[in-house]
FIKOLZA-1660 file (N, C-alpha, C; in steps of 0.1 Angstrom, whole numbers, plus 5000, padded with zeros to 4 digits):
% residues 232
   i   px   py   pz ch aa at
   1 8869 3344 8325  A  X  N
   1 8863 3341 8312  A  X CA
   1 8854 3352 8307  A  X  C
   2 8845 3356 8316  A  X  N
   2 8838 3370 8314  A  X CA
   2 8843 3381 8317  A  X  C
   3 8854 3392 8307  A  X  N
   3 8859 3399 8307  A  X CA
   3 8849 3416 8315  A  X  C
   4 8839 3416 8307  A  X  N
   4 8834 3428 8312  A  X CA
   4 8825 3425 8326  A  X  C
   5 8829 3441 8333  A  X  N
   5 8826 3442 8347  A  X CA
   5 8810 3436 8353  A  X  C
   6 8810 3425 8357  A  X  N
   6 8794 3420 8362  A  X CA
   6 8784 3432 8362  A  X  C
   7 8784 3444 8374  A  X  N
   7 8781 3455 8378  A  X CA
   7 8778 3462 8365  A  X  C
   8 8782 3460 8353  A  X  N
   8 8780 3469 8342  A  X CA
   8 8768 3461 8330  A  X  C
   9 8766 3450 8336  A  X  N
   9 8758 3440 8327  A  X CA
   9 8743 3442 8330  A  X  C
  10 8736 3445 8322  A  X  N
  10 8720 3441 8329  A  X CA
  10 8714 3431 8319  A  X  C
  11 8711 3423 8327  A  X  N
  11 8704 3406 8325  A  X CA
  11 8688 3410 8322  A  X  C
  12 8686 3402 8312  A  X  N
  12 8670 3406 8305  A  X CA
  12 8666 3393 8299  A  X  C
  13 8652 3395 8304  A  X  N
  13 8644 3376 8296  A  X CA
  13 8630 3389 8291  A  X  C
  14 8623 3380 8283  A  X  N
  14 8611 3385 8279  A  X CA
  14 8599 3373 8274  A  X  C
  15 8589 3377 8279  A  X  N
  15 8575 3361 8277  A  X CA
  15 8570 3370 8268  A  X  C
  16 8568 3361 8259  A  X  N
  16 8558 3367 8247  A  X CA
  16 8546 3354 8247  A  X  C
  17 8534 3365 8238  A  X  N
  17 8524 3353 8236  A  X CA
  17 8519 3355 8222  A  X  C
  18 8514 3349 8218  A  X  N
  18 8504 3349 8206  A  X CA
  18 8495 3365 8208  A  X  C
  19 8494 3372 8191  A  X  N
  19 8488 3383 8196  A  X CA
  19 8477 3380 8198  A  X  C
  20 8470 3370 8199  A  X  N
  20 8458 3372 8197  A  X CA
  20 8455 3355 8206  A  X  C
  21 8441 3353 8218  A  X  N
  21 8442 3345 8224  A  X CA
  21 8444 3329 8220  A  X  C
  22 8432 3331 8207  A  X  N
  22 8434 3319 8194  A  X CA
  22 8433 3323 8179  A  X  C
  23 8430 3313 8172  A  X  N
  23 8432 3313 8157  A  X CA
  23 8420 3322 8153  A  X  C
  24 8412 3320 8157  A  X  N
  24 8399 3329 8154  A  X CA
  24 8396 3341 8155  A  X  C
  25 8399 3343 8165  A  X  N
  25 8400 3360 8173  A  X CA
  25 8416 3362 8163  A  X  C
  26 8425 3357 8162  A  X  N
  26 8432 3366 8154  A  X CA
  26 8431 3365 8138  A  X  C
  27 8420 3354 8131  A  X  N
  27 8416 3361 8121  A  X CA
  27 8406 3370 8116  A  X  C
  28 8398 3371 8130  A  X  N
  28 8391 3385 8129  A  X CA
  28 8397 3398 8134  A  X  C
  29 8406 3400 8143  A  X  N
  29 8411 3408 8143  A  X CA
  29 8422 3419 8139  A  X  C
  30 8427 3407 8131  A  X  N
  30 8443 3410 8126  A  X CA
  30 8441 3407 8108  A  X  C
  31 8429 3407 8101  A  X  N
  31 8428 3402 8091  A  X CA
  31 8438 3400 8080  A  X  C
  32 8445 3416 8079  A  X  N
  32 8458 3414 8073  A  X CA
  32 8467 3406 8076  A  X  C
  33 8474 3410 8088  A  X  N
  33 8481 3400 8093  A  X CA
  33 8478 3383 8095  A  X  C
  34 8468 3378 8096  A  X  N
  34 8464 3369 8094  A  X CA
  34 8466 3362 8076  A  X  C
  35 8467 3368 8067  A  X  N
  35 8465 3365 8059  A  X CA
  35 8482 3368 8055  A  X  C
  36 8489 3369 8061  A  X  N
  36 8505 3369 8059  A  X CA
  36 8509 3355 8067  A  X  C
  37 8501 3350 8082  A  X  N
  37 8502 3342 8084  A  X CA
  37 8499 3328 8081  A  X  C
  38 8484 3326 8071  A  X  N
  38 8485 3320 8062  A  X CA
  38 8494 3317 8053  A  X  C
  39 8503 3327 8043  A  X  N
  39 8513 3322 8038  A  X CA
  39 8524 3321 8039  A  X  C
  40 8529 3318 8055  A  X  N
  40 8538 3314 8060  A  X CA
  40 8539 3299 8066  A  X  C
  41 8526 3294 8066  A  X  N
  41 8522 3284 8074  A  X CA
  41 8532 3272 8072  A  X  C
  42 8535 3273 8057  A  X  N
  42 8543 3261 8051  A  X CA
  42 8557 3263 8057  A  X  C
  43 8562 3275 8065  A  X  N
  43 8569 3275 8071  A  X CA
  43 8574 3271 8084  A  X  C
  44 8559 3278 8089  A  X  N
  44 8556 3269 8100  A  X CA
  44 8560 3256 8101  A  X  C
  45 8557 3248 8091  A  X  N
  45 8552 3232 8092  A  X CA
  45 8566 3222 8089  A  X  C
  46 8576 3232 8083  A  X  N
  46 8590 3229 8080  A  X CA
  46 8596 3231 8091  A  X  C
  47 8596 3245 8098  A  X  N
  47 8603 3246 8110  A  X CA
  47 8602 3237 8124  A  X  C
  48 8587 3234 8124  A  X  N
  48 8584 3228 8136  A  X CA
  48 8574 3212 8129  A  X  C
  49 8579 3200 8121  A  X  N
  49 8573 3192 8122  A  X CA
  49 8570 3184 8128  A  X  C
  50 8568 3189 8139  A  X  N
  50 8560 3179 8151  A  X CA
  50 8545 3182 8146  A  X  C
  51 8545 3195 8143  A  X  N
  51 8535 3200 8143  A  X CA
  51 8522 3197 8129  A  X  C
  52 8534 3189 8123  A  X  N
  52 8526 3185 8107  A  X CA
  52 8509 3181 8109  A  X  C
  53 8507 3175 8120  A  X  N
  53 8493 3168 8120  A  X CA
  53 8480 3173 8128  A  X  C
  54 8491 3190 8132  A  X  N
  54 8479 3197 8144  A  X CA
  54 8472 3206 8133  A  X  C
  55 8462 3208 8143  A  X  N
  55 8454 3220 8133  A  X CA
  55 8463 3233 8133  A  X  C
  56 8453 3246 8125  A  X  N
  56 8463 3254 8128  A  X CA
  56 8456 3265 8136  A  X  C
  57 8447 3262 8145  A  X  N
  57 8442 3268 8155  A  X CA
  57 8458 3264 8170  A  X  C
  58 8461 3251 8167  A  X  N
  58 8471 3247 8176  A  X CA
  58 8486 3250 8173  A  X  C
  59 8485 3254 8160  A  X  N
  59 8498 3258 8152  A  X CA
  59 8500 3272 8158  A  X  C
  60 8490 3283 8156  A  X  N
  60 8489 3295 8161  A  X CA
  60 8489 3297 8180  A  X  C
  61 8483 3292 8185  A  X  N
  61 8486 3287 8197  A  X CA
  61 8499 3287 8203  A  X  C
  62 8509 3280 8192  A  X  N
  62 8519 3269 8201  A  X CA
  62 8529 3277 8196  A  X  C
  63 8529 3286 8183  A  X  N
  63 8543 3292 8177  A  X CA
  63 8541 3302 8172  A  X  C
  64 8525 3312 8176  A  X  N
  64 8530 3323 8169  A  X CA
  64 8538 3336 8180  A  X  C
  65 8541 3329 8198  A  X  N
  65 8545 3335 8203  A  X CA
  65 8561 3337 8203  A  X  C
  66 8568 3330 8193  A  X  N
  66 8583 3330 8187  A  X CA
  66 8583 3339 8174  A  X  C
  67 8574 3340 8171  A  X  N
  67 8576 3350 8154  A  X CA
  67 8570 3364 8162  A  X  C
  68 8579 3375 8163  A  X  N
  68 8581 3388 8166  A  X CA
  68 8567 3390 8157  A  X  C
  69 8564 3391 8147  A  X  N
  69 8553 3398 8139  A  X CA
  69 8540 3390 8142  A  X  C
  70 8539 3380 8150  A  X  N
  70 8526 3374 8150  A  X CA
  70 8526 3371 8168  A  X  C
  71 8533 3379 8172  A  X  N
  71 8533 3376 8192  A  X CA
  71 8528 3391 8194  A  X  C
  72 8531 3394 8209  A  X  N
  72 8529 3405 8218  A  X CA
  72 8539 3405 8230  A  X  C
  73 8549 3414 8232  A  X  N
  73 8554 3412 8249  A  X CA
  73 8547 3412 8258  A  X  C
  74 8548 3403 8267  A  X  N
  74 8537 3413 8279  A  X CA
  74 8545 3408 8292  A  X  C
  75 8560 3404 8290  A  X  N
  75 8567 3405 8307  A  X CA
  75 8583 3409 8301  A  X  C
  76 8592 3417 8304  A  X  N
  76 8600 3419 8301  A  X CA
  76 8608 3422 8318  A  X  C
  77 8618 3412 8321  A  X  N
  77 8622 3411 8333  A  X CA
  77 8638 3413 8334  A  X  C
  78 8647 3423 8339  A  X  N
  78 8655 3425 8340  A  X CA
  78 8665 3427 8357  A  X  C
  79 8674 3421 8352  A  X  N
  79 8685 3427 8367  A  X CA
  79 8696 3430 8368  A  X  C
  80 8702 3432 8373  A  X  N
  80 8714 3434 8378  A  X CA
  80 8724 3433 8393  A  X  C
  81 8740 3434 8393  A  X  N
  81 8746 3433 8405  A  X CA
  81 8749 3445 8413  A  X  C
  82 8744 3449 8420  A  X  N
  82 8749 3461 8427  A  X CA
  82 8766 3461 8431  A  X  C
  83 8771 3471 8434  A  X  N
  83 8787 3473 8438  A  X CA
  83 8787 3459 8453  A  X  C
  84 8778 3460 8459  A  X  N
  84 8780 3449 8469  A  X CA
  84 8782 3436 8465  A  X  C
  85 8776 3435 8456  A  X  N
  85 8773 3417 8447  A  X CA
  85 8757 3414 8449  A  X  C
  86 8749 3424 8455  A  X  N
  86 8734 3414 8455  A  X CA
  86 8724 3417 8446  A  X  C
  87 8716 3412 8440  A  X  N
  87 8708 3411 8430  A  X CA
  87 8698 3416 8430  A  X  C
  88 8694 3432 8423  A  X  N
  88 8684 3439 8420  A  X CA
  88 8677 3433 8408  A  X  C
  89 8661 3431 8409  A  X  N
  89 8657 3426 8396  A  X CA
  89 8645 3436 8399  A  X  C
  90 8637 3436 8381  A  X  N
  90 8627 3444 8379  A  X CA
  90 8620 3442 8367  A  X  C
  91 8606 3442 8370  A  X  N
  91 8600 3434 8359  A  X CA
  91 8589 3448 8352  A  X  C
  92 8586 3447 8344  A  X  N
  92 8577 3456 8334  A  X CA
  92 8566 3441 8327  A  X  C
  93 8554 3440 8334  A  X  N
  93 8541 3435 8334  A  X CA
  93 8529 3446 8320  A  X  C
  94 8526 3443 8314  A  X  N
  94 8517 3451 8308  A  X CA
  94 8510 3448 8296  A  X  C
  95 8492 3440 8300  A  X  N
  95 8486 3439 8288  A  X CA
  95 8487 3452 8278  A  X  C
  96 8492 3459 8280  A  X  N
  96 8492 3472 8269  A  X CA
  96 8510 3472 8262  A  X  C
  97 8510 3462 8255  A  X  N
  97 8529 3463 8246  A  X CA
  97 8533 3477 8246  A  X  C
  98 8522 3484 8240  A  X  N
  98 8534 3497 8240  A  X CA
  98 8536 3506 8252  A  X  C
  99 8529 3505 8262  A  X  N
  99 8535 3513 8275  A  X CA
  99 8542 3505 8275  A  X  C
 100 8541 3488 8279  A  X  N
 100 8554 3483 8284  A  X CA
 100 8562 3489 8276  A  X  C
 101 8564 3487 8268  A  X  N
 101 8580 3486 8259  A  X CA
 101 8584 3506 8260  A  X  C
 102 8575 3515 8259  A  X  N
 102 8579 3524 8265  A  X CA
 102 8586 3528 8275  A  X  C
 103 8584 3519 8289  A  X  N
 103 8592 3520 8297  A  X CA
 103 8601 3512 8297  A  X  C
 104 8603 3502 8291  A  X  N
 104 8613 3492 8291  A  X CA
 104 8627 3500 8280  A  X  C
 105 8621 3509 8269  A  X  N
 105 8626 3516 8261  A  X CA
 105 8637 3525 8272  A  X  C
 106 8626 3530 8278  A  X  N
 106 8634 3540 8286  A  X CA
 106 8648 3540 8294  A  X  C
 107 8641 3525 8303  A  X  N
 107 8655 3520 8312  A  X CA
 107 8669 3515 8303  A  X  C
 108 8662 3511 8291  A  X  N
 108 8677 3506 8280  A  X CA
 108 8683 3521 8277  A  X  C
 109 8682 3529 8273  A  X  N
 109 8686 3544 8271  A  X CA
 109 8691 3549 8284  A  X  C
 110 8688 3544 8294  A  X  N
 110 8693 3555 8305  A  X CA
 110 8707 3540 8312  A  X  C
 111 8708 3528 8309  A  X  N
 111 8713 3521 8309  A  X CA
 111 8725 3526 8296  A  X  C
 112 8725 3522 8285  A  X  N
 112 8732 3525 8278  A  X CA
 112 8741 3538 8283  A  X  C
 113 8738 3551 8282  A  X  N
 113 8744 3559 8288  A  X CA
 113 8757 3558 8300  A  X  C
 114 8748 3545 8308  A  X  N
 114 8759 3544 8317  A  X CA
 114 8769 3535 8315  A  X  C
 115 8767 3527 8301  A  X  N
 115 8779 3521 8299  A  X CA
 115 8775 3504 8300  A  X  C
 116 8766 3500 8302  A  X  N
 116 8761 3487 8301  A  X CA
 116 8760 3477 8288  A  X  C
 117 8766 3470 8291  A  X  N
 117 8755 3458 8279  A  X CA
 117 8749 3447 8285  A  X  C
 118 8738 3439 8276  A  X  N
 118 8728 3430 8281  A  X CA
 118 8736 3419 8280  A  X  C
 119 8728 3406 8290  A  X  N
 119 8730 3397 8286  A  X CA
 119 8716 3388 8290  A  X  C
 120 8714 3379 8284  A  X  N
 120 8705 3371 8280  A  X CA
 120 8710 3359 8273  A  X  C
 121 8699 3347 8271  A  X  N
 121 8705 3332 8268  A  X CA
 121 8695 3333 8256  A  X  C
 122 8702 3333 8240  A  X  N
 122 8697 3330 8228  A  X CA
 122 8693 3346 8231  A  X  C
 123 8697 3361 8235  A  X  N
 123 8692 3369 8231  A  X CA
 123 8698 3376 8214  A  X  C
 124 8707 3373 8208  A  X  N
 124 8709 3379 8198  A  X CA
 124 8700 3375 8187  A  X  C
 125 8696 3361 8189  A  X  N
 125 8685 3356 8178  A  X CA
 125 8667 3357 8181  A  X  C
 126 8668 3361 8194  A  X  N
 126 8657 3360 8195  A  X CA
 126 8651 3377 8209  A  X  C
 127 8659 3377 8220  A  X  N
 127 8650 3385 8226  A  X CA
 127 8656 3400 8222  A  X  C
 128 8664 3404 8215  A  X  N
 128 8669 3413 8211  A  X CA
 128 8656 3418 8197  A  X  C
 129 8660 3405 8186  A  X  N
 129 8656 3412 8174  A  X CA
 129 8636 3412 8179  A  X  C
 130 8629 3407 8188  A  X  N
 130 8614 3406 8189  A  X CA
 130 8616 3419 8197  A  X  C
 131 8624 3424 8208  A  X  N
 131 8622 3435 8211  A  X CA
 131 8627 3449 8202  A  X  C
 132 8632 3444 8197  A  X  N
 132 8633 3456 8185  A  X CA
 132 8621 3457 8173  A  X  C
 133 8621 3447 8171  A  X  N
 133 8608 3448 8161  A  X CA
 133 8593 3450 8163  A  X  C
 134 8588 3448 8182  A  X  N
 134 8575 3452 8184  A  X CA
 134 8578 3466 8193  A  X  C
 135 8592 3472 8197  A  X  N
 135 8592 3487 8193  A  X CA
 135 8585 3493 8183  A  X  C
 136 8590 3489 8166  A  X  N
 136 8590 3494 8158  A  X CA
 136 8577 3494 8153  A  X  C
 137 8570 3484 8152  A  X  N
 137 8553 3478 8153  A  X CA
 137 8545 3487 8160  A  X  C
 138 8546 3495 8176  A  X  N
 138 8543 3504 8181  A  X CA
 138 8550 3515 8180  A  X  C
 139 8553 3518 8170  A  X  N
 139 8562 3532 8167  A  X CA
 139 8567 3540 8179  A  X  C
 140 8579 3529 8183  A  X  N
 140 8590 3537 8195  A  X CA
 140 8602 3533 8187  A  X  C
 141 8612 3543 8189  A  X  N
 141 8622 3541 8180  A  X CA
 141 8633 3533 8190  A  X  C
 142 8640 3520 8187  A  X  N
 142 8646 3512 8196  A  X CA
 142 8658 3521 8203  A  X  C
 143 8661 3514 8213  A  X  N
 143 8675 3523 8225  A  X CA
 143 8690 3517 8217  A  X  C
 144 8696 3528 8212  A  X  N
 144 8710 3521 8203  A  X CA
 144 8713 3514 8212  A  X  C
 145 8712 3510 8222  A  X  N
 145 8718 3497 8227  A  X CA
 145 8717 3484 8223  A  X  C
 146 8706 3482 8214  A  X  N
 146 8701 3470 8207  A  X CA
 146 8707 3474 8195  A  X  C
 147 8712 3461 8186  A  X  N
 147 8717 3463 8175  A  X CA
 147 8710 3464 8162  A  X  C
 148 8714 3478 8152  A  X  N
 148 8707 3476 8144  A  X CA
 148 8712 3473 8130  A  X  C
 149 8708 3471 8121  A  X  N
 149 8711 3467 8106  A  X CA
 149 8727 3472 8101  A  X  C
 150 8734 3481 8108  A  X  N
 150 8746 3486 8108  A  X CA
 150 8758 3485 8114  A  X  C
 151 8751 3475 8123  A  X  N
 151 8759 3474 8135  A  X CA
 151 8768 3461 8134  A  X  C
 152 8781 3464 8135  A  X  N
 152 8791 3453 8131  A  X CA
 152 8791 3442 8144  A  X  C
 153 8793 3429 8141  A  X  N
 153 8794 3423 8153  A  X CA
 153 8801 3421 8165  A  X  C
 154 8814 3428 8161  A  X  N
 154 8821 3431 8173  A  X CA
 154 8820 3444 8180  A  X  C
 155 8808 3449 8175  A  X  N
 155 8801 3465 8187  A  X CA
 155 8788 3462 8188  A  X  C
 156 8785 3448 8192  A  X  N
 156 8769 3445 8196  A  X CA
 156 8773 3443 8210  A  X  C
 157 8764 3454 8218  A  X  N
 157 8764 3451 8232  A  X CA
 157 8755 3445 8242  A  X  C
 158 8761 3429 8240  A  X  N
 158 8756 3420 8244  A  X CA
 158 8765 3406 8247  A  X  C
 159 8762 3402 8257  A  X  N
 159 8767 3385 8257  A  X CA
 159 8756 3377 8259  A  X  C
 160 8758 3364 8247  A  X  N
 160 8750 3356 8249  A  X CA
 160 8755 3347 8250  A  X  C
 161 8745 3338 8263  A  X  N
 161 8750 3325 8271  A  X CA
 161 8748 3316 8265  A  X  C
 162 8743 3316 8253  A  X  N
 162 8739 3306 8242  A  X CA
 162 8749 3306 8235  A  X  C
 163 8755 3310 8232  A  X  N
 163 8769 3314 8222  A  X CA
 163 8782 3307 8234  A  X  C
 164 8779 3312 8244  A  X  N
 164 8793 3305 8253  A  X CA
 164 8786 3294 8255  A  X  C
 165 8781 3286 8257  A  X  N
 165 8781 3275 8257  A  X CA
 165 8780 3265 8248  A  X  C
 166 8778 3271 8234  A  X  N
 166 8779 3262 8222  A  X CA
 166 8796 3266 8221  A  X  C
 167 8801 3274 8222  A  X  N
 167 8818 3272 8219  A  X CA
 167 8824 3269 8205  A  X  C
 168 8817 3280 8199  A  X  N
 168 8818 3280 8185  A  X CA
 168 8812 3266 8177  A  X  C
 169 8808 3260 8182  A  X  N
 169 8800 3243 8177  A  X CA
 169 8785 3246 8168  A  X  C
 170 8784 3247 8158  A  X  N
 170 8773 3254 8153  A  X CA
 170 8761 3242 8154  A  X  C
 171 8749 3244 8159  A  X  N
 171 8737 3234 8158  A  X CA
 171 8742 3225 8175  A  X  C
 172 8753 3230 8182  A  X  N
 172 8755 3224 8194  A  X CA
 172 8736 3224 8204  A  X  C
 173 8734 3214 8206  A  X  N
 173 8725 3214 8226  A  X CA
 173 8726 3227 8232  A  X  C
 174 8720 3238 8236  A  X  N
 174 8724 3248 8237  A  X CA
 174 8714 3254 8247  A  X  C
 175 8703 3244 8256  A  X  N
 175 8695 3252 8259  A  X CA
 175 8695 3255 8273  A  X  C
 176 8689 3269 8280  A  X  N
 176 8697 3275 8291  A  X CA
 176 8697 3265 8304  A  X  C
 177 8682 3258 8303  A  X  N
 177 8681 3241 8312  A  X CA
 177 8689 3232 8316  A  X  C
 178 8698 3226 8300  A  X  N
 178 8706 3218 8297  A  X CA
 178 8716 3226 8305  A  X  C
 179 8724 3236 8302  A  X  N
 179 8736 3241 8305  A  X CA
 179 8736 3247 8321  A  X  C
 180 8723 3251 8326  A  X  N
 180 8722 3254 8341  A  X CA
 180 8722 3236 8353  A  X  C
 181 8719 3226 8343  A  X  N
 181 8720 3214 8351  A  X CA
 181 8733 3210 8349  A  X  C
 182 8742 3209 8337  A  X  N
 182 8753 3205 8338  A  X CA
 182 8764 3216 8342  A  X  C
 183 8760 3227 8351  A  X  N
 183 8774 3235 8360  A  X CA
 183 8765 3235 8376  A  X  C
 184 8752 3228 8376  A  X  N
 184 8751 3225 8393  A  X CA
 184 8741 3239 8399  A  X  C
 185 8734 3245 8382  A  X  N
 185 8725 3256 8391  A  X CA
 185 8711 3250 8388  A  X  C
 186 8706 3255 8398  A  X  N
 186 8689 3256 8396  A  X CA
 186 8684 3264 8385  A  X  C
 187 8675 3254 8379  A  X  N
 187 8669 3263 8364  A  X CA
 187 8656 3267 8369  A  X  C
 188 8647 3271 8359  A  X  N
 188 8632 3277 8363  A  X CA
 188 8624 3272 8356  A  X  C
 189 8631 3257 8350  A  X  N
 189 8614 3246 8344  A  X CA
 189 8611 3240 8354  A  X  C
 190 8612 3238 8363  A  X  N
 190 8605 3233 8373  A  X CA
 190 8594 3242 8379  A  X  C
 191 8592 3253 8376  A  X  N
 191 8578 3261 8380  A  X CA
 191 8567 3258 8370  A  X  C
 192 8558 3266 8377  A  X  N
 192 8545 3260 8371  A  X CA
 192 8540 3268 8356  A  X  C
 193 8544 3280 8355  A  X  N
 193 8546 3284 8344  A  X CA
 193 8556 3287 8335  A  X  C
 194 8561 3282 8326  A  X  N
 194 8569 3276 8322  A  X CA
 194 8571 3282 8304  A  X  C
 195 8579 3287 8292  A  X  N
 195 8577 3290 8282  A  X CA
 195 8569 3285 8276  A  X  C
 196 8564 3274 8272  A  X  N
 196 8554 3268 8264  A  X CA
 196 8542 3269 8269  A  X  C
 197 8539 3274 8283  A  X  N
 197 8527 3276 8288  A  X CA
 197 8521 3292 8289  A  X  C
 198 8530 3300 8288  A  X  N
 198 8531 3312 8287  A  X CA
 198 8515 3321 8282  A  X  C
 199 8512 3315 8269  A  X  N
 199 8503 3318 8260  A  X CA
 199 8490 3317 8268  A  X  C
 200 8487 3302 8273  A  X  N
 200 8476 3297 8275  A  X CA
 200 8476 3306 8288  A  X  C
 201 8485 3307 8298  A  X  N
 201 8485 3314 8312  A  X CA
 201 8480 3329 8312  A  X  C
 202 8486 3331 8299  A  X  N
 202 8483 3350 8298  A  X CA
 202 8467 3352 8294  A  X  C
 203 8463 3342 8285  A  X  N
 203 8451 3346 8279  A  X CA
 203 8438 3336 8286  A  X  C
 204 8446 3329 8290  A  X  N
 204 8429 3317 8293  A  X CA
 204 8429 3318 8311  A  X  C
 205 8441 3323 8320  A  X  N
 205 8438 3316 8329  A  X CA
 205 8447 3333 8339  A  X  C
 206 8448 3340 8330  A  X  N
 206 8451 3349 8345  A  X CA
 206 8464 3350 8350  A  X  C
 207 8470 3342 8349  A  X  N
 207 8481 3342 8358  A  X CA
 207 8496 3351 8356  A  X  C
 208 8489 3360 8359  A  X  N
 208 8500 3368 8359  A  X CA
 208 8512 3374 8362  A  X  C
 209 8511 3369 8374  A  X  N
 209 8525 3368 8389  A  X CA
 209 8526 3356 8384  A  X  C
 210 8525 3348 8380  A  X  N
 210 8530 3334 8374  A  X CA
 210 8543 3336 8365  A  X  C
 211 8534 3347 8356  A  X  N
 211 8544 3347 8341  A  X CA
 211 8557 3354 8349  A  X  C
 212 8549 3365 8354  A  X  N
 212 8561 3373 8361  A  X CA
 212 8573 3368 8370  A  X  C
 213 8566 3359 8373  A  X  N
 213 8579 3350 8386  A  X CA
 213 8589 3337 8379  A  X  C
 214 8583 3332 8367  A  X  N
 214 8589 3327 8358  A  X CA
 214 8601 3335 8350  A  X  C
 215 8598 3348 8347  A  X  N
 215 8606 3360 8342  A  X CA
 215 8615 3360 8345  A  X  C
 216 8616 3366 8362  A  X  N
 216 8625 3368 8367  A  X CA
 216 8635 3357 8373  A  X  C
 217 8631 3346 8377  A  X  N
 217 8636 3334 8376  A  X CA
 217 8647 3336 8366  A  X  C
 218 8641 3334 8351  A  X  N
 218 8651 3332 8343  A  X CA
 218 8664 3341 8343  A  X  C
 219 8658 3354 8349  A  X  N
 219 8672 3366 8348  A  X CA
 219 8680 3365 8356  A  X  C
 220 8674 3355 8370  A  X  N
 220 8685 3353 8382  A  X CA
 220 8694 3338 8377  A  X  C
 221 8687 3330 8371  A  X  N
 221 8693 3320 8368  A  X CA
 221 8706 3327 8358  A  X  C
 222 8703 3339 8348  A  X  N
 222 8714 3342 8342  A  X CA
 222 8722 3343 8348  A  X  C
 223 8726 3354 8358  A  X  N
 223 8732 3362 8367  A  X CA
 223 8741 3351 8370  A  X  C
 224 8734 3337 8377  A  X  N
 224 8744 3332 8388  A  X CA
 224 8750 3324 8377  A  X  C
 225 8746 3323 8365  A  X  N
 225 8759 3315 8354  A  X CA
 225 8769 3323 8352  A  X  C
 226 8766 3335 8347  A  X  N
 226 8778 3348 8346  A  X CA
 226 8785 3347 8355  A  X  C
 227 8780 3346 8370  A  X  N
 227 8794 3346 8382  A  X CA
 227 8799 3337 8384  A  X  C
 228 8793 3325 8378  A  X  N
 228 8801 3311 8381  A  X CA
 228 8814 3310 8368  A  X  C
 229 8813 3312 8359  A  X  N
 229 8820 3314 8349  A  X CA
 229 8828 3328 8351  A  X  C
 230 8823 3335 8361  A  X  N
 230 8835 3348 8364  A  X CA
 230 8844 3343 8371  A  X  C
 231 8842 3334 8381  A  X  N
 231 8846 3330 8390  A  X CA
 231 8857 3318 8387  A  X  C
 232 8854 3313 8372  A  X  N
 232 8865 3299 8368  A  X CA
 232 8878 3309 8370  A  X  C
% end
């Protein structure tokens, strides 16, 4: 089913948070930006109506670590299959986005060269275009391995596990949880830090081998879907 060489794939997740710890620190901080966030709010409130009746200290909190322009990376966890079959993984940790992504820049360009493409679950919609855009935000110019505004869709190099398991079904159940319990693997919501906790973990409580071990979690959990599906 998975035509390209496992060995040539590198598997990538990324935790983002709110740039800013809450609503307040980021409207003194980010005053501009803040004031873009304001008039998006009503979009906010369309996208996520659960959220109609929270404040927007809890709005900012809960979603601005999904909007590329109002988050920060601070775990970007990747791996791969060696020629033997066993699983190298490697994480890039760093309250400072732009070293991280510096180095994370780096390994995509010296990866591309060798012939790689990523894979990741919902990365074309989401961990591709947030890591391209807080490149850009820190003035690093992205690794053509990520796709840019030119780039036709059948020379994006990437598979997304999100895409194979909706099976062309547009608006299908799609999420990597769902689809890792129904083929028999272990997912990584059962840890204690978990995507929706992400925010509060980074900024209120420290835990940063938390985020990190949730990360990689997710990249192993890719891995063993790609060989199970290599393997039909």
């Amino acid at each position: 089913m998975i035509k390209h060489p496992l060995h040539k794939i590198l598997f990538i997740d990324i935790e983002t948070v709110g740039v800013s710890s809450n609503y307040e620190n980021f409207k003194k901080d980010y005053p501009e930006l803040h004031f873009q966030f304001i008039n998006y709010l009503d979009w906010f409130q369309k996208r996520f109506p659960e959220d109609s009746e929270k404040s927007i200290d809890e709005i900012f909190v809960n979603r601005a670590a999904l909007v590329p322009e109002f988050s920060k990376i601070v775990c970007v966890s990747v791996g791969f299959l060696d020629p033997k079959g066993d699983i190298k993984k490697q994480s890039f940790f760093n309250s400072d986005e732009k070293t991280l992504l510096t180095d994370v820049n780096t390994l995509l360009n010296r990866v591309d060269k060798l012939g790689f493409i990523l894979c990741g679950h919902n990365l074309k919609n989401f961990d591709i275009p947030v890591l391209a855009k807080r490149m850009l935000v820190n003035g690093i110019l992205p690794s053509s391995i990520l796709p840019s505004y030119d780039t036709k869709p059948w020379e994006i190099k990437a598979i997304d596990t999100k895409e194979i398991w909706q099976y062309g079904q547009f608006g299908a159940i799609s999420s990597l949880e769902l689809m890792c319990v129904s083929l028999g693997i272990e997912t990584s919501k059962n840890m204690e830090v978990t995507g929706n906790k992400v925010h509060n973990a980074f900024w209120n409580e420290n835990k940063y081998q938390e985020i990190q071990d949730y990360c990689e979690k997710d990249v192993e959990v890719l891995i063993k879907v790609l060989i199970k599906l290599t393997n039909l």
